[in-house]
C-alpha positions in Angstrom: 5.8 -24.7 -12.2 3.3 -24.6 -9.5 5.8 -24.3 -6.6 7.2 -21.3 -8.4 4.3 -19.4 -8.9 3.7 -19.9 -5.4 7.3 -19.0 -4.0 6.7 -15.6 -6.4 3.3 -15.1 -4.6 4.5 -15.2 -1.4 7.3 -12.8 -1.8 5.2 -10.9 -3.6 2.7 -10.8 -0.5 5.8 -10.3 1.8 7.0 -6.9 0.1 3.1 -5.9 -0.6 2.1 -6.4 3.3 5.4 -5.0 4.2 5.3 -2.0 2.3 2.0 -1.0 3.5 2.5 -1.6 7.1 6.1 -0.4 7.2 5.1 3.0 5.2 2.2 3.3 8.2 5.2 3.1 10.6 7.6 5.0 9.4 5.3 7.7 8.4 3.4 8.0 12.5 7.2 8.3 13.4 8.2 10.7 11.3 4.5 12.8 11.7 5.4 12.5 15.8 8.3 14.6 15.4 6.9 17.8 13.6 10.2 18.2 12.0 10.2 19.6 8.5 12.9 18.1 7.1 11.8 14.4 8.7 8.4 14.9 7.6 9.9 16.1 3.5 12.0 13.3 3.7 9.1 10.5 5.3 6.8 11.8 2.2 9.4 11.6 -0.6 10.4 8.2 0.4 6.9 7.0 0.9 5.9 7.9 -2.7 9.7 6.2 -4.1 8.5 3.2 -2.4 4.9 3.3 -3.5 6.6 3.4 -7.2 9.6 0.7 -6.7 8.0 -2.0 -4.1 3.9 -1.3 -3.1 3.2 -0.8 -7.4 5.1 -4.0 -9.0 4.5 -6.0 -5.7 0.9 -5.3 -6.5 0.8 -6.2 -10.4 3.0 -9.5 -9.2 0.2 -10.3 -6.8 -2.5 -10.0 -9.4 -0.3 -11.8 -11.7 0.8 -14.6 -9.6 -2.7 -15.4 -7.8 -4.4 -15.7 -11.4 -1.6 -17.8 -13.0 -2.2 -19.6 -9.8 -5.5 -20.1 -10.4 -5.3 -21.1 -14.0 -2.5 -23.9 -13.6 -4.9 -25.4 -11.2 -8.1 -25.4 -14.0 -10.1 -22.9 -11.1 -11.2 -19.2 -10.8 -10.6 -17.0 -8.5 -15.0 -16.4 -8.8 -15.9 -19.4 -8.1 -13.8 -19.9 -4.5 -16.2 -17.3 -2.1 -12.7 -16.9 -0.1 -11.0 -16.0 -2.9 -13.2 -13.9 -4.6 -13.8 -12.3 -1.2 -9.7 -11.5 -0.8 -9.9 -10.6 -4.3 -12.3 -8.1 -3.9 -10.8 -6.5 -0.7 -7.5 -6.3 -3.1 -9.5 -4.5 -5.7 -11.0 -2.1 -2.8 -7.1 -1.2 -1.5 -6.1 -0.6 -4.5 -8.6 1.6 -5.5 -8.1 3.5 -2.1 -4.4 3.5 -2.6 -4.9 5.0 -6.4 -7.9 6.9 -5.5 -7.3 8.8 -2.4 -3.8 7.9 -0.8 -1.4 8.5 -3.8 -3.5 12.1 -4.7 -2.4 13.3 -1.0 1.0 11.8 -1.1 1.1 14.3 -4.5 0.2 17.0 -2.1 2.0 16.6 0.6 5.5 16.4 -1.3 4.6 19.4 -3.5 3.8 21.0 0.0 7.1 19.5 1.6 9.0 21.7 -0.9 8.3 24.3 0.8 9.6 23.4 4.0 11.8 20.6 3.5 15.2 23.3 4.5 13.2 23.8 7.5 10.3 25.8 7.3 7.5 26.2 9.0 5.0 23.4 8.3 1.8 24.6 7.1 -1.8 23.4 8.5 -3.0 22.3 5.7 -0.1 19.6 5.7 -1.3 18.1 8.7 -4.6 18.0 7.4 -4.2 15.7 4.5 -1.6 13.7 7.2 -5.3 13.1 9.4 -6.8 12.2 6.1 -3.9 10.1 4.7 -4.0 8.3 7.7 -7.3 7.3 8.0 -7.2 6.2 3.8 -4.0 4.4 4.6 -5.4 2.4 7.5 -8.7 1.3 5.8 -6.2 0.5 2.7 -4.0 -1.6 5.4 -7.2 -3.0 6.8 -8.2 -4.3 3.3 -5.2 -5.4 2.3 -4.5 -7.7 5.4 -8.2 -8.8 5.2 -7.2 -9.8 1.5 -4.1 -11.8 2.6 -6.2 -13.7 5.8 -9.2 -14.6 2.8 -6.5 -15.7 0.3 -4.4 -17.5 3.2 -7.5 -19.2 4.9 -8.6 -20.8 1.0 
């Protein structure tokens, strides 16, 4: 049982670090162009996979590293790694729920405007300056939370 909660974990971890620094690619691409229909299409695909892959590889991630925890009679609290890569998770998350996901909403409902081509309004590439700087320290945090849970 233990070698399948572990197997699920690390996929998990695989599509959750994945996501995150994928979405940070693909998004400074699409930003370098200026294009308005890249940039509509960049920010509807970034919230479809922040639904389908960043959200349930998240919940499978909390899910896994307690079952984890509990098959092997510990706590996630009582390993300082852990709870340290635990708490970093907790952080992303509440930057990704808190601040990325409200300027995603933003952005797409702005991209409407211009996704035929458009012109791309300022305040679009203002939230992209502050999406970016959200999304790295979310990155950061995340990654941080993978090297604490990895280096238990």
């Amino acid at each position: 049982m233990l070698i399948f909660i572990d197997v699920l974990y690390t996929l998990a971890n695989i599509l959750f670090l994945g996501n995150i620094l994928v979405m940070l690619a693909w998004r400074w691409f699409a930003e370098k162009t200026r294009d308005p229909k890249i940039l509509a299409f960049a920010n509807k695909t970034i919230r479809q996979t922040d639904r389908l892959l960043l959200g349930p590889s998240a919940m499978a991630l909390s899910i896994t590293v307690n079952i984890h925890a509990s098959l092997a009679h510990s706590s996630i609290w009582n390993n300082p790694r852990l709870t340290v890569g635990m708490v970093f998770f907790i952080l992303s998350g509440v930057v990704w729920l808190g601040r990325l996901v409200p300027i995603e909403k933003q952005q797409v409902k702005l991209c409407e405007g211009f996704a035929d081509g458009g012109p791309v309004p300022d305040s679009y590439f203002a939230l992209t300056k502050k999406w970016f700087q959200w999304g790295i320290l979310a990155a950061a945090l995340a990654l941080g939370s993978a090297i604490m849970r990895a280096a238990q």
